[in-house]
C-alpha positions, 0 to 999 in steps of 0.5 A, spaced: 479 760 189 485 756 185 490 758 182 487 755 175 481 759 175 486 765 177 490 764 172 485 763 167 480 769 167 477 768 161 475 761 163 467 761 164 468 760 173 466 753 175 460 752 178 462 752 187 456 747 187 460 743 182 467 743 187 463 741 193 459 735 190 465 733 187 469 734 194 462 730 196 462 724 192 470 723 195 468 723 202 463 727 206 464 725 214 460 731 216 454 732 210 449 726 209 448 725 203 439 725 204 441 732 206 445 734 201 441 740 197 440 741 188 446 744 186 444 748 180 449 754 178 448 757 170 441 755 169 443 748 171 449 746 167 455 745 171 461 746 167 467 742 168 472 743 163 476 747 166 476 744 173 482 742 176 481 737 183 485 741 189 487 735 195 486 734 202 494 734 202 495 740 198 498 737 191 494 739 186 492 738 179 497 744 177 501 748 181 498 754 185 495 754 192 491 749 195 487 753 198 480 755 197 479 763 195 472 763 194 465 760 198 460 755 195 453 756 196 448 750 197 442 752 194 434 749 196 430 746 190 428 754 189 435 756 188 434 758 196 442 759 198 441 754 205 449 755 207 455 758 204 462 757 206 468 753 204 469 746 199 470 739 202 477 737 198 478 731 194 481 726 198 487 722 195 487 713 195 493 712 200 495 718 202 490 722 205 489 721 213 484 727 213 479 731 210 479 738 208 473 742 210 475 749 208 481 750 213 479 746 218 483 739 217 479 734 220 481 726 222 478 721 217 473 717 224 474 710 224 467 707 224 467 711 217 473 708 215 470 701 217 463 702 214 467 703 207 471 697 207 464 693 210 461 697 205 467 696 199 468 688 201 459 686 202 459 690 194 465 685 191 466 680 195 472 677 192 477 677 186 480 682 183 475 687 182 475 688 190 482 688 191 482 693 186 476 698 189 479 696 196 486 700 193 482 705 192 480 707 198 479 714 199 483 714 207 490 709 209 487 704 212 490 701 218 490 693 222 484 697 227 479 698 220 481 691 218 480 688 225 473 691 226 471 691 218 472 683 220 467 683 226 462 686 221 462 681 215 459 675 217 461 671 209 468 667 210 470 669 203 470 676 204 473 675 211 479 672 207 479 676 202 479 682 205 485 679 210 489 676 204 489 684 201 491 687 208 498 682 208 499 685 202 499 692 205 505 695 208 501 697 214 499 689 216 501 687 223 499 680 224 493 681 229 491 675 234 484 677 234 484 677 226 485 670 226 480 668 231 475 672 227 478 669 221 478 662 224 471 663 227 468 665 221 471 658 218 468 654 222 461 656 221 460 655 215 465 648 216 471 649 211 476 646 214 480 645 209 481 653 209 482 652 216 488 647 216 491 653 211 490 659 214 493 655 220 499 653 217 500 662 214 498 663 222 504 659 224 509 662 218 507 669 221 508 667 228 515 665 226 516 671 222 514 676 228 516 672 233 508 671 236 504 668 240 498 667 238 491 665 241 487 663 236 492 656 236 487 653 241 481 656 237 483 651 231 485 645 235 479 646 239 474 646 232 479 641 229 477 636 235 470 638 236 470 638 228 472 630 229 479 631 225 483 627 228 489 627 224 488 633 222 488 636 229 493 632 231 497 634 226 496 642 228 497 640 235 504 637 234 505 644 229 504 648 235 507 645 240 514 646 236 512 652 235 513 653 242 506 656 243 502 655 250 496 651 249 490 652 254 488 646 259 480 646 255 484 645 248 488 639 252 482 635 254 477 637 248 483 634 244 484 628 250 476 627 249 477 626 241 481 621 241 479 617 247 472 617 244 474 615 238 478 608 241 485 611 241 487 612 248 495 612 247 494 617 242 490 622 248 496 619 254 501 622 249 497 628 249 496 629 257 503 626 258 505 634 253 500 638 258 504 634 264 511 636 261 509 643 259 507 644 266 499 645 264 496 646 269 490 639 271 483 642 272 477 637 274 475 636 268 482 633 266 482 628 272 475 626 270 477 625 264 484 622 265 483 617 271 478 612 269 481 613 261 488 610 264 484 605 269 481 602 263 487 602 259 491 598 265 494 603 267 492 602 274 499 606 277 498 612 273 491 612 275 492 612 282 496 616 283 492 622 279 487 621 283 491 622 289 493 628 286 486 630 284 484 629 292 490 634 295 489 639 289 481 639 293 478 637 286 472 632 289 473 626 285 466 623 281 462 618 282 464 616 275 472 616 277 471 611 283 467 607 279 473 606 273 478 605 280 474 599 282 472 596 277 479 596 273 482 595 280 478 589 281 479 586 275 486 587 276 485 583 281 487 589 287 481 587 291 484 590 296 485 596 293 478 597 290 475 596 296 479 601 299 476 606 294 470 603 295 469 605 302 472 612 302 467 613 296 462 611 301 465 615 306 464 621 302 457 621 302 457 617 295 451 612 294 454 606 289 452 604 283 448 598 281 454 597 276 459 598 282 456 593 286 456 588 279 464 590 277 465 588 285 462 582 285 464 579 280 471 581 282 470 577 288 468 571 286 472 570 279 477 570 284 474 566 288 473 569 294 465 567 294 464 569 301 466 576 300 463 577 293 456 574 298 456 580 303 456 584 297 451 581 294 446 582 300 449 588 301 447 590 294 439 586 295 439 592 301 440 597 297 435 596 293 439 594 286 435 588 283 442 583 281 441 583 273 441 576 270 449 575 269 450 577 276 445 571 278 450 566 273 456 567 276 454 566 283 451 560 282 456 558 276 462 560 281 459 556 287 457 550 284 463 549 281 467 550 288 461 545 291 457 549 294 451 547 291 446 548 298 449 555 296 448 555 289 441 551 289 438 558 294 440 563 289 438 558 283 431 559 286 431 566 288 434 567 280 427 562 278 423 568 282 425 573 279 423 571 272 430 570 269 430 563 265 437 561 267 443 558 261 444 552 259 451 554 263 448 555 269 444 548 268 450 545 266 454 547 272 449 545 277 447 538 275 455 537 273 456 539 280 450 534 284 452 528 278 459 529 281 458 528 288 453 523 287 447 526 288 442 523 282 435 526 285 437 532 284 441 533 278 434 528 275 431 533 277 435 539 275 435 536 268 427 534 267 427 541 269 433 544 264 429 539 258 422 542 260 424 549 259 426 548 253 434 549 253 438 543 250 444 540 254 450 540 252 456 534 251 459 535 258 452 535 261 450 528 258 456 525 259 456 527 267 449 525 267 451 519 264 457 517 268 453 517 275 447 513 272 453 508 270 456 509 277 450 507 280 448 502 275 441 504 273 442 502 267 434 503 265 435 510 266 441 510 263 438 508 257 433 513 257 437 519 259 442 516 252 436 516 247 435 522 249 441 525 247 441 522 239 434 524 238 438 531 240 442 530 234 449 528 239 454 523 237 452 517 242 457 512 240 463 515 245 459 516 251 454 510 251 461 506 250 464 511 257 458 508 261 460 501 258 467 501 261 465 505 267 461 497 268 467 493 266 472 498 270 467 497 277 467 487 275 458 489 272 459 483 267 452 481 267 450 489 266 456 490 261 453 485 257 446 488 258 448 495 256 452 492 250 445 489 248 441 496 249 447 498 245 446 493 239 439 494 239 440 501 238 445 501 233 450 503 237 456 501 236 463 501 240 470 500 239 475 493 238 478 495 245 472 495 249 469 489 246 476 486 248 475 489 255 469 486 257 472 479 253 477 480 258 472 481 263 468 475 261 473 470 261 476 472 268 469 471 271 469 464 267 462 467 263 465 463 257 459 462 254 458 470 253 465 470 251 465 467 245 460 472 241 465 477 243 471 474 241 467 473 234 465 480 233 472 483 235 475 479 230 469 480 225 471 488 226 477 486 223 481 487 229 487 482 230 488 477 236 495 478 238 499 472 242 498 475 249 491 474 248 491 468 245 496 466 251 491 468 255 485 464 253 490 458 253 492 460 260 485 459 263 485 452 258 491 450 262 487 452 269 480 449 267 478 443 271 471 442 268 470 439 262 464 443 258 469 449 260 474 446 257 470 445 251 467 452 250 474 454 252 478 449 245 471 454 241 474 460 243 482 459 242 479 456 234 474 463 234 480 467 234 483 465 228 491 466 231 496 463 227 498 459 234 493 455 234 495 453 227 501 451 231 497 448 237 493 444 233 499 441 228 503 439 235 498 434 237 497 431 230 501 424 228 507 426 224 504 424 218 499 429 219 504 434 220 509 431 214 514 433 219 518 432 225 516 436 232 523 439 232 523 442 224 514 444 226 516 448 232 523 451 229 518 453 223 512 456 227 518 460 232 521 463 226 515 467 224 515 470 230 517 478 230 522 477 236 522 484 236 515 487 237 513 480 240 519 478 245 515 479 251 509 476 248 513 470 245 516 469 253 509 469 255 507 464 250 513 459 251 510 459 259 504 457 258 505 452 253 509 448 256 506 449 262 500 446 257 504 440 255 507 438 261 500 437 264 498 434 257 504 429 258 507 431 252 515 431 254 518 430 249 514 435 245 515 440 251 522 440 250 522 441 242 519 447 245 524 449 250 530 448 246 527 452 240 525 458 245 532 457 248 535 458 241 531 463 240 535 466 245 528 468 249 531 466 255 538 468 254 542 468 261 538 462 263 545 457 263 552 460 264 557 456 264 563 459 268 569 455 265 570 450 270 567 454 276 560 454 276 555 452 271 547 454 273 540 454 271 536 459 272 528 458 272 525 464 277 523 467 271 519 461 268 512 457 269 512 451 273 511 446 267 518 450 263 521 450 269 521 442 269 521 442 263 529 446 262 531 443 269 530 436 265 533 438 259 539 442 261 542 437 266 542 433 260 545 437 257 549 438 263 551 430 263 554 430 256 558 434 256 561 432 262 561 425 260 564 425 253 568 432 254 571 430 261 570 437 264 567 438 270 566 444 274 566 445 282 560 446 282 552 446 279 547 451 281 539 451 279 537 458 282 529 456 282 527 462 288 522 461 293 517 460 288 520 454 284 524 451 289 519 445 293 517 443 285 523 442 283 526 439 289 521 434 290 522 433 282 529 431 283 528 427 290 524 423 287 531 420 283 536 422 289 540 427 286 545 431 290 543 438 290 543 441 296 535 445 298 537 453 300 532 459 300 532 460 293 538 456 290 539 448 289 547 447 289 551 440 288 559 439 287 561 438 280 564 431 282 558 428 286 553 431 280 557 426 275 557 420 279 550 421 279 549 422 272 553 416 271 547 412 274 542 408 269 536 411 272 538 418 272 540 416 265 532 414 263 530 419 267 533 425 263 532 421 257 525 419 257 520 423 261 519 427 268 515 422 273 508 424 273 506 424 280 501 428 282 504 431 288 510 433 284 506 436 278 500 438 281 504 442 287 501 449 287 498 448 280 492 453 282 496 459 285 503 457 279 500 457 273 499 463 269 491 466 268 490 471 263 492 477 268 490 482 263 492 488 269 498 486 267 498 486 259 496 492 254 495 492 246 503 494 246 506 487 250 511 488 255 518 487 254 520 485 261 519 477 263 513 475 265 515 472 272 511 465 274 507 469 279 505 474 274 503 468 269 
């Protein structure tokens, strides 16, 4: 009996059922309480007033003993006595570890313990009030009760909850199986969020207990299946401070993300980690690893992994040969890839349809076509069907390195098997036949190309073009150019192309006959053409023809410069029929140049002209642009004397020849070298200006040795080889004293000057050359200048024109 009651024997004596349900409402290990019986005492009312709680560990509600001094009796609902015997204590929230039943102290069992907290946590849930009954705990909990409460309750709240209270306890420990649990509970009901934080409490309790935690790959490996990529990757640098080992699944989980999400580096910088902690390589890791650093480039890196997977007898995959000789062969390695392909096959391994591709196209890109061929019927005997790219390559690549019996072959194969080929593939055929001159089969290919539907392209038209052009079938030329403007091309340039192709090969007659189709077409070319095919017509004599086109390349407001008004008047100077002449005399008219204006204006009266021939030429030289049109105006000077001197017009061939002089066209054709040497050189002139200067330089020559009295050793005309028989005869006619050697005519100053001093040297320099046709006309075909338009551009040369190029 307690001390109080002793104490107090007046008292009314509290019922022993009223002691027992209350040590039973603290907590009854032993009694269930469906088989607890009514308690009645004194007819049924219990009195409590002067009920003093005694505890399991003896501290009481007043001082006296702890022990109980008298039975309880458990009655039935009769008021049958079912047992008797000694109280359960109260137990103390904190302190008790036990239960008194009686004497007897007996443990607090664990599962009870357990169901308590499960019961207290799954009732509250969260918040104060449940830390407040969890405190109440009428048993000191410990990590175990909290570990295994966790595995009970399946609510992530609760879980936190219930772990947010025991870090506050004394008693905590930081278990790793708590935080698994925790973490797993988190990722069922997907809060990452409550993952990344508890996390980062996981790491300060690891560094505050100095431990190791397992539940570090838990987390990487939800976060990375969870797809958080930078959240994973930000708790995997975390732990790998932390210097926790990370396990080789989670490695490749978090390798497996970011390579899934296109961030290779970010996985290489992952497995370079796992290499450096010594993490050990399963086969998953090598099947990851070695086709994602192959495709990334890093094909030694690859290599070399997939020679360690072969000596740690892991048995590579169909996929990691794949990877090796695909981006070996891409790589352009081909030796390399096709010795994995053959230990792939000696492994048993059967290769892949795409294998077979990746190596046939490796082959033939490098343009080892007769290897990329083994494959291909390699692949055919296989029972692999190529697919429709793979026939494209191979005849793309074959046409193009000329191969078309080999090309066409597989182009009908590719027919049979139901594949409608590229306009490329097209393209690339008829291009290779059209360049090698094969006109049947690219027609055949087009009208083939036209009829299934398929457009050809510019390159493909033009290739077409060019050999109808080069074999002169104009008529299908036309076609074939129609055909492509009702397209929808441009046909201005390629129908020009295949007209040049006719002026390059000397087709007049089909140069103006496709020029025709053109105009009538309303096909327009460009100015430079057009003078092309003048030029052409005027070399072949075709004047007639030449006169429209002269006239529609000055319509076009394209300028005549002097080279190609010089030439016209050349072949004027050669022509020797007089209705050529005259359409020739309409042709220099038609070019509306300002040197025919001159032209005309030096054959008129001085009346005419209200000037001397002198001034008139002075003038007309004057507006010449010595520096754009030097070589031109040289060019000129040729053939017009040339002109004049045939013409019989001296006098005005040497106004001519002063004025170019004086314009310093030809400015080292006299030197005076003191009393020396004086010389006149002609190699550089045509044979009318070569007349023409000898004439007027020996008179000069002559005044001045006359009235100045100075007379030089010796005088030298350097003529060449050319110039040398028709100045000689020249002068021959006259007795001079010159000397004829190879290329120069030389005579003593002394002998020159008494021969100046004969009157009929003295007529024949003042007055005119004679005109003796065998001295005039000597050669006159092959000396004087022709058009020469391979050796003229739109930009005149700058050098002299020579008397064989003129």
């Amino acid at each position: 009996m307690p001390a109080s009651e002793s104490s107090n024997a007046q008292a009314p004596r509290p019922s022993k059922t009223t002691s027992a349900l209350r040590g039973l409402n603290s907590i009854s290990p032993n009694v269930s309480p469906s088989k607890s019986p009514n308690l009645v005492s004194n007819g049924g009312h219990v009195k409590a007033n002067s009920f003093v709680r005694n505890y399991c560990a003896g501290k009481n509600g007043e001082a006296g003993s702890g022990e109980w001094t008298e039975d309880i009796e458990y009655l039935d609902e009769s008021g049958s006595v079912i047992y008797s015997g000694k109280g359960i204590r109260s137990v103390e929230p904190g302190v008790d570890d036990h239960v008194m039943i009686g004497g007897i102290k007996k443990p607090i069992l664990n599962a009870s313990a357990v169901a308590k907290i499960v019961e207290v946590v799954k009732r509250w849930k969260w918040g104060p009030e449940l830390e407040t009954q969890l405190d109440k705990l009428q048993f000191v909990p410990n990590m175990t009760h909290v570990v295994q409460a966790l595995k009970i309750i399946n609510e992530s709240d609760a879980l936190l909850s219930l772990f947010k209270w025991a870090k506050r306890q004394t008693w905590y420990v930081p278990n790793d199986e708590c935080y698994v649990m925790l973490f797993e509970g988190l990722n069922q009901s997907r809060d990452f969020d409550g993952i990344q934080s508890l996390f980062d409490e996981m790491v300060c309790d690891s560094i505050k207990s100095a431990t190791q935690f397992s539940a570090y790959n838990r987390v990487l490996k939800y976060l990375a299946k969870a797809e958080k990529l930078e959240v994973s990757f930000c708790c995997f640098k975390k732990v790998q401070d932390s210097g926790c080992k990370i396990d080789t699944e989670t490695y490749n989980i978090l390798m497996k993300l970011f390579l899934n999400k296109g961030l290779p580096y970010k996985a290489f910088e992952i497995y370079e980690t796992m290499e450096a902690a010594h993490c050990s390589l399963d086969g998953s890791t090598y099947e990851l690893m070695i086709p994602s650093l192959a495709k990334s480039g890093r094909l030694d890196a690859a290599f070399k992994l997939f020679q360690e997977m072969k000596e740690r007898n892991f048995r590579p995959s169909l996929g990691i040969f794949s990877s090796l000789v695909d981006s070996m062969g891409k790589a352009g390695r081909l030796e390399t890839s096709m010795k994995v392909y053959m230990e792939m096959q000696g492994l048993g391994l059967r290769p892949s349809a795409i294998m077979y591709v990746s190596l046939i196209e490796s082959y033939t890109k490098a343009g080892k076509l007769d290897a990329a061929l083994r494959l291909w019927d390699e692949m055919k005997i296989a029972g692999f069907r190529p697919n429709f790219g793979l026939y494209t390559l191979i005849i793309e690549s074959h046409a193009k390195s000329g191969k078309l019996d080999i090309a066409m072959s597989i182009f009908r194969d590719m027919e049979k098997a139901g594949f409608l080929p590229t306009p490329s593939t097209y393209s690339s055929l008829l291009e290779m036949h059209a360049a090698s001159g094969q006109v049947d089969a690219a027609m055949k290919l087009y009208n083939s190309m036209t009829n299934a539907g398929l457009r050809p392209g510019l390159s493909t038209y033009t290739a077409l073009l060019t050999l109808l052009a080069h074999k002169k079938l104009v008529d299908v030329a036309a076609k074939i150019l129609l055909e492509m403007k009702a397209m929808g091309f441009s046909v201005d340039v390629s129908a020009s192309d295949v007209l040049m192709v006719y002026i390059k090969d000397g087709s007049v007659d089909l140069s103006l006959r496709w020029l025709r189709f053109m105009s009538s077409s309303g096909i327009r070319t460009n100015n430079f053409i057009i003078r092309q095919l003048f030029e052409s017509c005027m070399k072949n004599g075709l004047y007639e023809s030449a006169k429209p086109l002269l006239e529609t390349y000055v319509n076009s407001a394209a300028k005549v410069d002097l080279i190609l008004y010089t030439s016209i008047l050349a072949y004027l100077v050669r022509c020797q029929e007089e209705q050529n002449e005259r359409h020739l005399m309409a042709i220099l008219s038609a070019t509306r140049h300002k040197a025919h204006a001159f032209m005309c204006g030096l054959f008129t009266g001085p009346e005419q002209r209200k000037q001397p021939v002198l001034s008139f030429v002075r003038e007309f030289f004057q507006g010449i642009d010595y520096e754009l049109e030097e070589g031109a105006a040289k060019y000129f000077v040729n053939v017009l004397l040339n002109y004049l001197v045939l013409m019989g017009q001296i006098n005005r061939a040497r106004c001519v020849w002063k004025v170019a002089y004086e314009n310093k066209l030809f400015p080292k054709a006299i030197v005076f070298d003191q009393h020396i040497a004086w010389s006149l050189d002609v190699r550089n002139l045509s044979v009318g200006a070569a007349l023409v200067a000898v004439v007027h330089t020996l008179h000069r020559f002559r005044k001045r040795m006359l009235y100045y009295g100075v007379i030089p050793r010796r005088i030298k005309l350097v003529t060449g080889p050319t110039l040398r028989i028709v100045v000689a005869q020249m002068l021959s006619s006259v007795e001079s004293p010159f000397e004829v050697s190879k290329v120069v005519l030389r005579a003593p100053g002394d002998s020159v000057m008494e021969w100046f001093k004969k009157p009929i040297v003295q007529q024949f320099l003042l007055n005119e050359i004679p005109s003796r046709a065998d001295i005039l006309m000597h050669r006159l075909n092959i000396l004087f200048p022709t058009s020469a338009p391979e050796i003229r551009s739109l930009s005149p040369p700058k050098p002299l024109i020579s008397a064989k190029a003129v």
